[in-house]
Structure formats: structure tokens, C-alpha cells
MOPAC internal coordinates of N, CA, C and O (Angstrom, degrees):
PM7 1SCF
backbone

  N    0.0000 0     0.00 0     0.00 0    0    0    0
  C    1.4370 1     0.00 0     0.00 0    1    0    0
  C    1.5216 1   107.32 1     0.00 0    2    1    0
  O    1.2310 1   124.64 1   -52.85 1    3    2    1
  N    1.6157 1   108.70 1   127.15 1    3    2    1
  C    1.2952 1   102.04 1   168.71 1    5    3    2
  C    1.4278 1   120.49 1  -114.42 1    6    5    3
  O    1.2310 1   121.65 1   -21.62 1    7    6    5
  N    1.9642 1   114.46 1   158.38 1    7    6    5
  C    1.0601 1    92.87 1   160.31 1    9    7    6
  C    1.9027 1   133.18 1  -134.12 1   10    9    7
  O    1.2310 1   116.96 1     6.12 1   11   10    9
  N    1.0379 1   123.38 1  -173.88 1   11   10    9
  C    1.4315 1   113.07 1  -149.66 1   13   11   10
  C    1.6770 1    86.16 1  -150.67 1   14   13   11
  O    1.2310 1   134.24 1   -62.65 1   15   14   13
  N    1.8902 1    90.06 1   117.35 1   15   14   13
  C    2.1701 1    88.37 1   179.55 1   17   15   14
  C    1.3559 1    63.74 1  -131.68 1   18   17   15
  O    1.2310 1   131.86 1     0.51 1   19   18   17
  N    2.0372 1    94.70 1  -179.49 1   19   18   17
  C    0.9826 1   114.34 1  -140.90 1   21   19   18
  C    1.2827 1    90.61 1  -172.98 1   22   21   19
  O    1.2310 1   115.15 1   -57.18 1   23   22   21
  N    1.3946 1   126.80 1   122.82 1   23   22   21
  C    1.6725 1   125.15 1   179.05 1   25   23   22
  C    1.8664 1    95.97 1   -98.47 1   26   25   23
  O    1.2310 1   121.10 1   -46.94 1   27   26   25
  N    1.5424 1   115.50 1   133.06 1   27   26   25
  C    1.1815 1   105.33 1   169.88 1   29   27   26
  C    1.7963 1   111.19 1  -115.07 1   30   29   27
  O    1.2310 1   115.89 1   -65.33 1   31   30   29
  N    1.0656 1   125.41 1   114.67 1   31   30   29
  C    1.5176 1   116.12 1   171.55 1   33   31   30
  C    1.6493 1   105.90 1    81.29 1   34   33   31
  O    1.2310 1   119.73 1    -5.68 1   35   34   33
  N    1.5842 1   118.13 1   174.32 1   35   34   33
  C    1.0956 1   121.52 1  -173.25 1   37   35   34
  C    1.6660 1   118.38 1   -70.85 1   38   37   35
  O    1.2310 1   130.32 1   164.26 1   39   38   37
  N    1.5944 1    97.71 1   -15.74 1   39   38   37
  C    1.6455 1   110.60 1  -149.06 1   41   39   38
  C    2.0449 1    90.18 1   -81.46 1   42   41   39
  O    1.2310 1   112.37 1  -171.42 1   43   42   41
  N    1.3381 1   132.00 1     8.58 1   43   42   41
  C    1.2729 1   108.52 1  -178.18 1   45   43   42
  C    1.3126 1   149.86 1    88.16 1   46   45   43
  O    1.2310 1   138.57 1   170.61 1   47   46   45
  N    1.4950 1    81.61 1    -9.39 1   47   46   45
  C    1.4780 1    98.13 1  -173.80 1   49   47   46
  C    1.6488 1   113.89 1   -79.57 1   50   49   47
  O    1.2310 1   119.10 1   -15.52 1   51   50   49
  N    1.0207 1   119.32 1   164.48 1   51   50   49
  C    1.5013 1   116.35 1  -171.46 1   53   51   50
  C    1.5135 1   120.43 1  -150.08 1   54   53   51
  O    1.2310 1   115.09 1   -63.14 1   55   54   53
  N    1.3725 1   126.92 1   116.86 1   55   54   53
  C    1.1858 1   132.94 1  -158.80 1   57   55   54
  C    1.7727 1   105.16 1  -105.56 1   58   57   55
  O    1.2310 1   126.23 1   -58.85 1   59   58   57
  N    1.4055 1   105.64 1   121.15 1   59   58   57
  C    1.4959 1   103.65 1   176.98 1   61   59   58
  C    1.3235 1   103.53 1  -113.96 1   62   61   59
  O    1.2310 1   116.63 1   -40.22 1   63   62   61
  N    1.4641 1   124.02 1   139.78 1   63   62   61
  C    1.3461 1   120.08 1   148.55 1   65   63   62
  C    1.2180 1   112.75 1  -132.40 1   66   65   63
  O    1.2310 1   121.14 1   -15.13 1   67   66   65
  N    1.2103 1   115.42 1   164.87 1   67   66   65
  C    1.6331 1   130.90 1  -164.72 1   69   67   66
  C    1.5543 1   105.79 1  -131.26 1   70   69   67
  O    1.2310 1   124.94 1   -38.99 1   71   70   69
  N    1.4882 1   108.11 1   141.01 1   71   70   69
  C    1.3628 1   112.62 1  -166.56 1   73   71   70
  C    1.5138 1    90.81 1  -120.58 1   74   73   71
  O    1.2310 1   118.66 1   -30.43 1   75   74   73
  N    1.1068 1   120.16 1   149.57 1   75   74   73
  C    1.5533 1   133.60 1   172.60 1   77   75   74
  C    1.5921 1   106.53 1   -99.65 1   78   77   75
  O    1.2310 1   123.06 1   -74.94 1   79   78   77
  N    1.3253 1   111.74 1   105.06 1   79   78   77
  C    1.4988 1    96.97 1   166.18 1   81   79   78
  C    1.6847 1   125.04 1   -87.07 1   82   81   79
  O    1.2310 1   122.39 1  -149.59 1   83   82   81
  N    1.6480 1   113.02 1    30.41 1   83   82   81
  C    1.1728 1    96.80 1  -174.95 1   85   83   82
  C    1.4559 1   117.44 1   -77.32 1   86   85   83
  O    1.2310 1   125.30 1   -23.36 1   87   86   85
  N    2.0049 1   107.42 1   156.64 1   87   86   85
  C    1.3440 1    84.56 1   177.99 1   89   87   86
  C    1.5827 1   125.03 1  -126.34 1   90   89   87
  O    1.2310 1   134.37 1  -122.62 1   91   90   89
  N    1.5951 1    89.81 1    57.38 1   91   90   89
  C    1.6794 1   110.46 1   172.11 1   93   91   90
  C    1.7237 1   100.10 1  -132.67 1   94   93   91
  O    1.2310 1   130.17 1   -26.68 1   95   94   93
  N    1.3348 1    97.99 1   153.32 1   95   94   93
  C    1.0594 1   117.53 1   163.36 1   97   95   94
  C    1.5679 1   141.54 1  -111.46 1   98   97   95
  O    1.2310 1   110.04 1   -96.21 1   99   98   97
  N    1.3270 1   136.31 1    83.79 1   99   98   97
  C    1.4926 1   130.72 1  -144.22 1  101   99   98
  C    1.6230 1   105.61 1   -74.66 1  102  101   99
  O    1.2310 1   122.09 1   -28.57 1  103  102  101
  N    1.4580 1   113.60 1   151.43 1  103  102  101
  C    1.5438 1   105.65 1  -171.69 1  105  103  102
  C    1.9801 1    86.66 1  -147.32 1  106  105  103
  O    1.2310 1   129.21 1   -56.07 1  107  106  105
  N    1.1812 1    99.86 1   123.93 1  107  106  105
  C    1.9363 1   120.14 1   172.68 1  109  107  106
  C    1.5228 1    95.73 1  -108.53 1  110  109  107
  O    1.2310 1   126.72 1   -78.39 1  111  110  109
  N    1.7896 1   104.69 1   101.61 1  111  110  109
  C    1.1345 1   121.60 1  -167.95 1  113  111  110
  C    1.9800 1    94.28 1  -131.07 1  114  113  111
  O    1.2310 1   127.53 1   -48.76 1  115  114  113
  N    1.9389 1   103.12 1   131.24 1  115  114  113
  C    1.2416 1   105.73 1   161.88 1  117  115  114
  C    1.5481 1   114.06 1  -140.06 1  118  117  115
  O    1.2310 1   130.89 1   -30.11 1  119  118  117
  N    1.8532 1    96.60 1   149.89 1  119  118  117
  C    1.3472 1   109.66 1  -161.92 1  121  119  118
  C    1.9355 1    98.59 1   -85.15 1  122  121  119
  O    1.2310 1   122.41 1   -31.89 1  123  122  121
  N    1.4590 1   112.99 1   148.11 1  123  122  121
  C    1.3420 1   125.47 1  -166.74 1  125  123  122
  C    1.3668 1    94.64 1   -84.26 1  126  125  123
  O    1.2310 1   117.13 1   119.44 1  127  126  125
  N    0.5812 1   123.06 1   -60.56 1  127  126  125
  C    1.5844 1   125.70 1  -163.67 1  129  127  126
  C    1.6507 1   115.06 1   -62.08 1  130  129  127
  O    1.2310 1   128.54 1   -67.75 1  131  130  129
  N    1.5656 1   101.16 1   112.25 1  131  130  129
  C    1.6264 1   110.96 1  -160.92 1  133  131  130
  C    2.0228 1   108.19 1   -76.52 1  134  133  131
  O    1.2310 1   136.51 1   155.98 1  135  134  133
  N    1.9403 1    85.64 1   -24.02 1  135  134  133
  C    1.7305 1    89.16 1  -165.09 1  137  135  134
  C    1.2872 1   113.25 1   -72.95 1  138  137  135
  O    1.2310 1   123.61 1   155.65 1  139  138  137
  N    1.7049 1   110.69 1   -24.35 1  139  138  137
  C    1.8444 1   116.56 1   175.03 1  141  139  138
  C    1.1110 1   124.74 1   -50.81 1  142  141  139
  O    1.2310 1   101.61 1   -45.16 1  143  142  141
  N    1.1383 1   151.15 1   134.84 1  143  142  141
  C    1.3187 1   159.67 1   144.22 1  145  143  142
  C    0.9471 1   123.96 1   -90.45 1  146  145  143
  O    1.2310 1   110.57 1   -85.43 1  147  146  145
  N    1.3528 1   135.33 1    94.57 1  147  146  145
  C    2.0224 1   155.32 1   168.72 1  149  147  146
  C    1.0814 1   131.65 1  -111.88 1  150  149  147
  O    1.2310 1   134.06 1   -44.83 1  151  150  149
  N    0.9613 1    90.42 1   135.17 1  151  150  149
  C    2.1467 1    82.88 1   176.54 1  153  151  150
  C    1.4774 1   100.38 1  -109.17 1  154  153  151
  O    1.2310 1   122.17 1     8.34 1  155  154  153
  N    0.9306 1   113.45 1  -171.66 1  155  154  153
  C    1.6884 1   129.11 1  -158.04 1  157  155  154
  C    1.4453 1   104.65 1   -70.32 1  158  157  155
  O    1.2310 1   113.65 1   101.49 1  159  158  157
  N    1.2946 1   129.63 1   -78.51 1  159  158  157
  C    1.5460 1   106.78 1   159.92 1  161  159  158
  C    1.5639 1   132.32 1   -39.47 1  162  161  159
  O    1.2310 1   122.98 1   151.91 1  163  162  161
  N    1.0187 1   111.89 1   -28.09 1  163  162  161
  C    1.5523 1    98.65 1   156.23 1  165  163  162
  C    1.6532 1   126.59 1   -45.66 1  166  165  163
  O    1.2310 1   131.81 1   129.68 1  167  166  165
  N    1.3754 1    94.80 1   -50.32 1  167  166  165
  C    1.1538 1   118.43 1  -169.41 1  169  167  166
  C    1.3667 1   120.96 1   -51.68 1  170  169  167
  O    1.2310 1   125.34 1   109.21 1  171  170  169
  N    1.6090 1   107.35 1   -70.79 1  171  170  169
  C    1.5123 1   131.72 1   135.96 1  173  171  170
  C    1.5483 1   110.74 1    13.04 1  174  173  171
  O    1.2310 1   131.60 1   100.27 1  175  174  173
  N    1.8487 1    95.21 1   -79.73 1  175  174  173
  C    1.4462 1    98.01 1  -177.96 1  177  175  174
  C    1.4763 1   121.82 1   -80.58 1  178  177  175
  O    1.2310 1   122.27 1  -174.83 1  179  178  177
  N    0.9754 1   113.26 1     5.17 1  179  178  177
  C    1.8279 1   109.76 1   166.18 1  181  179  178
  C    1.2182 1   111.17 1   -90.65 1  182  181  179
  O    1.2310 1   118.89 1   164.04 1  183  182  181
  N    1.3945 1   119.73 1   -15.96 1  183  182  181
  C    1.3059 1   107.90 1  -154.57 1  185  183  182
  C    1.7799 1    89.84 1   -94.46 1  186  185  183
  O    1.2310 1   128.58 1   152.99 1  187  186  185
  N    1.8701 1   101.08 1   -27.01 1  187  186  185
  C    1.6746 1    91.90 1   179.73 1  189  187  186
  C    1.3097 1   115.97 1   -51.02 1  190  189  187
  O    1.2310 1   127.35 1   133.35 1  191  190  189
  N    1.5967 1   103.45 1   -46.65 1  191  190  189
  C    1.2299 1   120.82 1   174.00 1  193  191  190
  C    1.1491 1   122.63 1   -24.78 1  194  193  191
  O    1.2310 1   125.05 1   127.76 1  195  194  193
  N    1.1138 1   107.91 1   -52.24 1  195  194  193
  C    1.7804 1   107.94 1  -164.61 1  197  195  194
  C    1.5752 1   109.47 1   -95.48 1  198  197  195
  O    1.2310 1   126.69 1   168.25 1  199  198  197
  N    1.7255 1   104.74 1   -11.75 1  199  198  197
  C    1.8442 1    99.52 1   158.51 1  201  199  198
  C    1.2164 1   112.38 1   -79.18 1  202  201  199
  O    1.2310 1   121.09 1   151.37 1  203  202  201
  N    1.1323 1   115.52 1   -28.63 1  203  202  201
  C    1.4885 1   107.06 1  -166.83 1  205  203  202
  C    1.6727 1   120.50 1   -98.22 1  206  205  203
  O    1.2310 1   128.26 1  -172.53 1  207  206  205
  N    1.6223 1   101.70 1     7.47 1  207  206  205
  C    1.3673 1   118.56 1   155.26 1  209  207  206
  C    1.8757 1   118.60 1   -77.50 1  210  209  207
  O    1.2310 1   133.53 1   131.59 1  211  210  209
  N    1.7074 1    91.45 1   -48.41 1  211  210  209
  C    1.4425 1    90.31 1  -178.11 1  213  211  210
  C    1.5123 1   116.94 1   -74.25 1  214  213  211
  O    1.2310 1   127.53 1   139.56 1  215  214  213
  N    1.2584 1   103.12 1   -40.44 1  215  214  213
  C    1.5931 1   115.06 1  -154.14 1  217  215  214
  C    2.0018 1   109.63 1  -110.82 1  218  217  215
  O    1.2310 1   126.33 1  -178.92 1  219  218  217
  N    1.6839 1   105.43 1     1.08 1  219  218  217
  C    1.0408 1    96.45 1   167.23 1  221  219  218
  C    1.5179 1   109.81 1   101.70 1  222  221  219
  O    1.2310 1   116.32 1    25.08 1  223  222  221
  N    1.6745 1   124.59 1  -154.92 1  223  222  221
  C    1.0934 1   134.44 1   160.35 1  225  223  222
  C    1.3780 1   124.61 1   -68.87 1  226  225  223
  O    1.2310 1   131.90 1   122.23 1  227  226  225
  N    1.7270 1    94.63 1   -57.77 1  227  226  225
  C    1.6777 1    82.69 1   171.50 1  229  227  226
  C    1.7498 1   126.97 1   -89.42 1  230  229  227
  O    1.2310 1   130.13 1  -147.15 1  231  230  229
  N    1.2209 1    98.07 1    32.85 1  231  230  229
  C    1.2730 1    93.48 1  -179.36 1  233  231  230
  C    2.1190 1    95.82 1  -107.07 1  234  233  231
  O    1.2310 1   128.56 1   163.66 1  235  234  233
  N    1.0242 1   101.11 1   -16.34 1  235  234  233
  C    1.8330 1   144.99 1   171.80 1  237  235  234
  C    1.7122 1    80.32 1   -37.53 1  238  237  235
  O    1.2310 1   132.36 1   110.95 1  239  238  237
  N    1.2774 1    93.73 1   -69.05 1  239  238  237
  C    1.5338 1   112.65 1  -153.12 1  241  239  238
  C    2.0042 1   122.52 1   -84.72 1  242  241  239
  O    1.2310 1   127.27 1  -169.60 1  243  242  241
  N    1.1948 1   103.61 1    10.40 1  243  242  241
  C    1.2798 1   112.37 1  -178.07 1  245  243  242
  C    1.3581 1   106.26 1   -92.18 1  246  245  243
  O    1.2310 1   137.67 1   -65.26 1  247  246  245
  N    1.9689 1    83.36 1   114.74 1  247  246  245
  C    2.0795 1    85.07 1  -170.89 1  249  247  246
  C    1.5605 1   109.11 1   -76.72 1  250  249  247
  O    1.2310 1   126.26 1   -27.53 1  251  250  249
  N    1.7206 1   105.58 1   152.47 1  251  250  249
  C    1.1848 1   117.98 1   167.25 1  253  251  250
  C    1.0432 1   102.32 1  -145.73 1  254  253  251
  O    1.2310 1   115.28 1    -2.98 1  255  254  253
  N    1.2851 1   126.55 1   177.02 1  255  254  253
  C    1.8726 1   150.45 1  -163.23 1  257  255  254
  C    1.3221 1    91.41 1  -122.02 1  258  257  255
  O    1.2310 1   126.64 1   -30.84 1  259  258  257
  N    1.9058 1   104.83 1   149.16 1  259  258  257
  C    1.7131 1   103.65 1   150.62 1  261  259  258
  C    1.6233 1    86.99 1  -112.30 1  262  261  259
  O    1.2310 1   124.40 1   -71.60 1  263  262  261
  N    1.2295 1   109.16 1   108.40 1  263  262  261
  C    1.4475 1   107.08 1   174.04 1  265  263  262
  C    1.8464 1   118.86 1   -70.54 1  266  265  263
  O    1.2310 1   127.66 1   157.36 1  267  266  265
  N    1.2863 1   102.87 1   -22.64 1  267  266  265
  C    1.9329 1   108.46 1  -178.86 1  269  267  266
  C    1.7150 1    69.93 1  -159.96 1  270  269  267
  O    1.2310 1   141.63 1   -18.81 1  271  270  269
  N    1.4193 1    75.60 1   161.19 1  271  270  269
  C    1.6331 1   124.97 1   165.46 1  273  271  270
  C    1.5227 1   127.27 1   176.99 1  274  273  271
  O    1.2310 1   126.20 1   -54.24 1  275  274  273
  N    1.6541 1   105.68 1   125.76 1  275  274  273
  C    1.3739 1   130.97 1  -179.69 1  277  275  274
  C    1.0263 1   103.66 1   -61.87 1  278  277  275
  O    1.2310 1   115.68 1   -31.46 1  279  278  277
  N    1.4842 1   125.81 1   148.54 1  279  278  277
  C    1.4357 1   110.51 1   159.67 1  281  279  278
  C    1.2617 1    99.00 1  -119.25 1  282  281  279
  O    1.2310 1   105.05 1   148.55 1  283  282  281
  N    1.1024 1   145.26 1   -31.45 1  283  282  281
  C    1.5790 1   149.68 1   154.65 1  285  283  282
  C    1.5137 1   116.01 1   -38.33 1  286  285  283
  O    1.2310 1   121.80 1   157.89 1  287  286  285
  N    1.3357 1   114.15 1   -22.11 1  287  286  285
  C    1.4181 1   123.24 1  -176.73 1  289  287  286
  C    1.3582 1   136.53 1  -103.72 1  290  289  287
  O    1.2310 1   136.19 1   145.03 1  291  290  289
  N    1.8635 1    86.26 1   -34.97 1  291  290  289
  C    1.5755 1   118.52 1   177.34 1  293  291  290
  C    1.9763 1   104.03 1    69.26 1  294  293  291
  O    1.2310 1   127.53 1  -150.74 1  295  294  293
  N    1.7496 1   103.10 1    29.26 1  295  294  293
  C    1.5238 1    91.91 1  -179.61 1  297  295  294
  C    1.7914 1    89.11 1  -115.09 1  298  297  295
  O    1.2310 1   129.69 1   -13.85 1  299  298  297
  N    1.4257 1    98.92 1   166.15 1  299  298  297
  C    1.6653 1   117.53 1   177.81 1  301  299  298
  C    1.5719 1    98.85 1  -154.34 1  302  301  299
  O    1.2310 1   137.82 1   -11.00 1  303  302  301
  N    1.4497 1    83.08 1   169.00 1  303  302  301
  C    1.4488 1   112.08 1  -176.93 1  305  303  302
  C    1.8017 1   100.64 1  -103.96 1  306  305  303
  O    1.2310 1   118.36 1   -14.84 1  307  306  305
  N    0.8993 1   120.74 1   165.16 1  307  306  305
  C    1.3991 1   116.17 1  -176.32 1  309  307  306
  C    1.6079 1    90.68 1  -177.80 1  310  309  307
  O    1.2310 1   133.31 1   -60.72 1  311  310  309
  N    1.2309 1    91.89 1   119.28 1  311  310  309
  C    2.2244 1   126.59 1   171.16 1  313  311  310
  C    1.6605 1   100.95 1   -94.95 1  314  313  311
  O    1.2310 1   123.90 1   -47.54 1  315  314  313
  N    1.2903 1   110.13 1   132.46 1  315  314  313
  C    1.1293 1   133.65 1  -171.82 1  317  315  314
  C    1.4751 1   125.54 1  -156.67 1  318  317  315
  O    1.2310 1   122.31 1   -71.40 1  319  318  317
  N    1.5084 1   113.19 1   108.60 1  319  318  317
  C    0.9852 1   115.88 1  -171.78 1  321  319  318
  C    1.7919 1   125.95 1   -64.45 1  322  321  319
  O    1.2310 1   123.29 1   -67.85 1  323  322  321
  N    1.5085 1   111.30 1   112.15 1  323  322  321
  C    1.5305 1   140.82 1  -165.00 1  325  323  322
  C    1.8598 1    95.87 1    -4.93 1  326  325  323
  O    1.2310 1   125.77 1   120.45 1  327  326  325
  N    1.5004 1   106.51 1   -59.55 1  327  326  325
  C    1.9850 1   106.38 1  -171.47 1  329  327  326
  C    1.6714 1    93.21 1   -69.33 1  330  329  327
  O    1.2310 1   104.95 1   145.44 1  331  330  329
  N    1.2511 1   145.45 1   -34.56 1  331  330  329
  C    1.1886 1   136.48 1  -173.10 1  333  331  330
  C    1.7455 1   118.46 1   -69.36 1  334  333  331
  O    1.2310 1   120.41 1   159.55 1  335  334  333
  N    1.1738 1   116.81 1   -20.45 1  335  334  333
  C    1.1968 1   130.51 1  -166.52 1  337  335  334
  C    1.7809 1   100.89 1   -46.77 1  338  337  335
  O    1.2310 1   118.77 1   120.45 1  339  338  337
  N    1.5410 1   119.95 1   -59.55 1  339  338  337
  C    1.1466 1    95.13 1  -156.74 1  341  339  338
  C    1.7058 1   120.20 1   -96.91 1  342  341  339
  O    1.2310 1   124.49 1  -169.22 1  343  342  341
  N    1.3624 1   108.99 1    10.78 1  343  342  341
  C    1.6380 1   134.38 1  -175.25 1  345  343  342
  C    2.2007 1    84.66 1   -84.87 1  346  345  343
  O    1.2310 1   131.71 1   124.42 1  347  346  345
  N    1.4300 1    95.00 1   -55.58 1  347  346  345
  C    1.8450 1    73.78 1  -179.84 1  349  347  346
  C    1.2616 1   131.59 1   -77.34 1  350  349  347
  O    1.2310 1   132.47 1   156.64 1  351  350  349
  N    1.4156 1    93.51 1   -23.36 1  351  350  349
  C    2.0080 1    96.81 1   169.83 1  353  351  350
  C    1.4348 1   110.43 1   -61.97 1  354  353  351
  O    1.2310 1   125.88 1   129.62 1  355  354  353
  N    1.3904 1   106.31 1   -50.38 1  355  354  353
  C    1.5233 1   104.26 1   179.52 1  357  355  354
  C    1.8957 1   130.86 1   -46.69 1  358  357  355
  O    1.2310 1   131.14 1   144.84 1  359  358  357
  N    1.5535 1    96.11 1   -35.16 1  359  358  357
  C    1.2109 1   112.87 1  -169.18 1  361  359  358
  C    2.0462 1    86.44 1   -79.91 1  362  361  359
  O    1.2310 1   119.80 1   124.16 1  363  362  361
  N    1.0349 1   117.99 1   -55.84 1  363  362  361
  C    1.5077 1   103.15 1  -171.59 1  365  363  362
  C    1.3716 1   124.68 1   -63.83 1  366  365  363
  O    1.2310 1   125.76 1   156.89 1  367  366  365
  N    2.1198 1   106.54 1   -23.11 1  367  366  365
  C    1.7105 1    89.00 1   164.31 1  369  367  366
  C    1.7350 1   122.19 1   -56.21 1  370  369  367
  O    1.2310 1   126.19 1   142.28 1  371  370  369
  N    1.7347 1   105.70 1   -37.72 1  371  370  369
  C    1.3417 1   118.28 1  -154.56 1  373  371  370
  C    1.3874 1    89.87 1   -91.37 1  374  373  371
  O    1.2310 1   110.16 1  -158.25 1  375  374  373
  N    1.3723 1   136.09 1    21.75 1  375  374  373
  C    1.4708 1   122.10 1   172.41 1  377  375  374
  C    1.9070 1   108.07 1   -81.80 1  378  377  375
  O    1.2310 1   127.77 1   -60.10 1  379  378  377
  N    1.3740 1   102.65 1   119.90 1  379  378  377
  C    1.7032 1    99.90 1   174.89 1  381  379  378
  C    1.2008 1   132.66 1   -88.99 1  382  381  379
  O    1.2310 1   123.91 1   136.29 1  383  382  381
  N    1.7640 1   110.10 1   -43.71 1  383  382  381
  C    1.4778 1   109.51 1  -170.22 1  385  383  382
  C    1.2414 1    81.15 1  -130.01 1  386  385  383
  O    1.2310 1   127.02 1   -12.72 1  387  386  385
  N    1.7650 1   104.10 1   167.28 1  387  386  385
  C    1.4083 1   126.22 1   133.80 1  389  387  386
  C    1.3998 1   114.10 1  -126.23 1  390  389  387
  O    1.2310 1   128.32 1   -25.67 1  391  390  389
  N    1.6945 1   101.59 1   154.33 1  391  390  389
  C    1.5657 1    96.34 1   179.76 1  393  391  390
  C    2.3015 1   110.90 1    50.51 1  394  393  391
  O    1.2310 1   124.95 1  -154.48 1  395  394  393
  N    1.3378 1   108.10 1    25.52 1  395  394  393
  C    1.2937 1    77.11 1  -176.41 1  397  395  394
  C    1.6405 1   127.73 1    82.28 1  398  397  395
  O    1.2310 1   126.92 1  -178.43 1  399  398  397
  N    1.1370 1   104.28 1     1.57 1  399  398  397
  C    1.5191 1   114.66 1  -163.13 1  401  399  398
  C    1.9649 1    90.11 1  -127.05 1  402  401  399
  O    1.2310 1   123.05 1   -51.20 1  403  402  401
  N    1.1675 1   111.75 1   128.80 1  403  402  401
  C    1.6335 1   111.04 1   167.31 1  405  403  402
  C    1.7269 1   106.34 1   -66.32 1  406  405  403
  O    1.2310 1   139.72 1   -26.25 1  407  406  405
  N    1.3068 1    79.36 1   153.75 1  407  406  405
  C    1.8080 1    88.54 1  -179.58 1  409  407  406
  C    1.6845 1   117.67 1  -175.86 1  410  409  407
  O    1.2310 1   134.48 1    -7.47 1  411  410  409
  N    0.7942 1    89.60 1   172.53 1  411  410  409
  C    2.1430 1    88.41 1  -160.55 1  413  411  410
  C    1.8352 1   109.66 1  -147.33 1  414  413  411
  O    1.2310 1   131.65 1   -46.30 1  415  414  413
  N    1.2723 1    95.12 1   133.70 1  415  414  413
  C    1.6636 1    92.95 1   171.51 1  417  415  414
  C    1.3494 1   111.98 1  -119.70 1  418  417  415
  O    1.2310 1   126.20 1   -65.09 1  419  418  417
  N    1.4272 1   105.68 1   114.91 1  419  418  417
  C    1.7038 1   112.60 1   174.27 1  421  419  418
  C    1.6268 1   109.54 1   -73.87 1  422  421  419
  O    1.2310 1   116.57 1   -38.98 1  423  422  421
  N    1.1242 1   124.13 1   141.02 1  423  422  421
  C    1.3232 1   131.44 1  -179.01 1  425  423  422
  C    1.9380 1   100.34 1   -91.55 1  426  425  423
  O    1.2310 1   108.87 1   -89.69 1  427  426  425
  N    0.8946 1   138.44 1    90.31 1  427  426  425
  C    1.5583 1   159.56 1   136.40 1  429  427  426
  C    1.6208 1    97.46 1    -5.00 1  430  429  427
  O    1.2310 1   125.19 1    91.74 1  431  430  429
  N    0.8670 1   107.64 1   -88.26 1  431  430  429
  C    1.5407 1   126.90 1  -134.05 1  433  431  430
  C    1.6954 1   110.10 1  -141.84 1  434  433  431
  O    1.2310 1   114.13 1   -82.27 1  435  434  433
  N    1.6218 1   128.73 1    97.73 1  435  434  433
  C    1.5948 1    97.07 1   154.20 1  437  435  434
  C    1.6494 1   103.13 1  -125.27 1  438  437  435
  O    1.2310 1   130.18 1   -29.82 1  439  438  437
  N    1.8088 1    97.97 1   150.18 1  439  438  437
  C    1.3912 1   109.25 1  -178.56 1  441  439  438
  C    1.6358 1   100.76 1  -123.46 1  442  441  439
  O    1.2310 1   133.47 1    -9.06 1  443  442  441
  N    1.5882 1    91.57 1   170.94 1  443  442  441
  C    1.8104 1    92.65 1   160.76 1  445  443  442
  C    1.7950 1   101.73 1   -99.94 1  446  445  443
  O    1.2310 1   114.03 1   163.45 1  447  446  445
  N    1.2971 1   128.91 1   -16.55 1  447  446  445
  C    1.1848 1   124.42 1  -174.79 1  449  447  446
  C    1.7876 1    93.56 1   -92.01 1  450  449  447
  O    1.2310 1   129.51 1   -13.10 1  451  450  449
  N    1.6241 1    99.27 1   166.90 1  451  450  449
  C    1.6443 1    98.56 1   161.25 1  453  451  450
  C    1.0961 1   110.93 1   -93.64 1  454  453  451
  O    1.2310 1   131.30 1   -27.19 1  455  454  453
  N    1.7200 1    95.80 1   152.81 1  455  454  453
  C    1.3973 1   114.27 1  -171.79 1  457  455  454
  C    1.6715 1   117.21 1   -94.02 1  458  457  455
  O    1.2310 1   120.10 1   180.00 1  459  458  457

């Protein structure tokens, strides 16, 4: 973590900001659909699914983690590397079905720390 002050004008005042160099991104993501039943590799593969609908092959290929997953809840944790962040969010608003079945992923939570 770095940081960066900054004197502005005579009056003293002093501006800090702090940059996070981490280079994951944590995402608290849950699936809508109460009637599905998945476990974590399931999961995994829907979620490729739905990059590699929007974004193609290499969008196919943008690694992520299921770091936890509920199965009673249908919520997970999901690690994502910092440039990948918004190619997988995107793909999980626009995710529709599984199996044929409608279904939706609300985005919870994203941090740079884990959650």
C-alpha cells in the first residue's frame, strides 16, 4: 500500500490518498433462483458459461476462485483477478438461465480485501 500527501495552498490542509495494490478482487455473489440445486463446481461452470457467452473464448478463460459457497443459500465468494473484475460482473448480471430454468445473480458485495 502506498501513500501519496500533498500540501495544497498556504492554509495547511493536507490531502492523503492511498492506493491498494492488491491484485485480487473479492466479489459476495448470490444465485436467485431458490428451486436450483448446485454445488460449487456447478457453479464454476455456469459462471464460465456465461463469460464465455458474453465475452467469448477469452473471456472463457479469465481465472477466478470459488473461494466459499453456500449451498443452502446459493451465495459464494468469488476471487478475481483486479483487470478481470468487470468482464465477470458483467457476465453474472446478464446471466439468464441454467439448465433451462431462469435465474439471476445479484452481486452482494465487492472488495479488494477478502470477505
Amino acid at each position: 500500500m502506498t501513500s501519496v500527501r500533498e500540501k495544497i495552498g498556504s492554509s495547511g490542509f493536507h490531502r492523503t490518498v492511498l492506493k491498494n495494490g492488491s491484485p485480487y478482487c473479492y466479489m459476495k455473489v448470490c444465485l436467485l433462483d431458490q428451486e436450483t440445486r448446485l454445488n460449487a463446481v456447478e457453479l464454476k461452470s455456469l459462471i464460465i458459461t456465461g463469460l464465455k457467452d458474453l465475452h467469448g473464448e477469452v473471456g472463457a478463460a479469465l481465472p477466478f476462485d470459488v473461494l466459499k459457497f453456500d449451498e443452502g443459500s446459493l451465495t459464494a465468494v468469488l476471487r478475481v483477478c483486479s483487470g478481470g473484475l468487470v468482464k465477470l460482473w458483467s457476465s453474472l448480471t446478464l446471466q439468464g438461465y441454467y439448465q433451462s430454468q431462469a435465474c439471476a445473480f445479484r452481486v452482494l458485495q465487492v472488495s479488494r480485501f477478502n470477505l
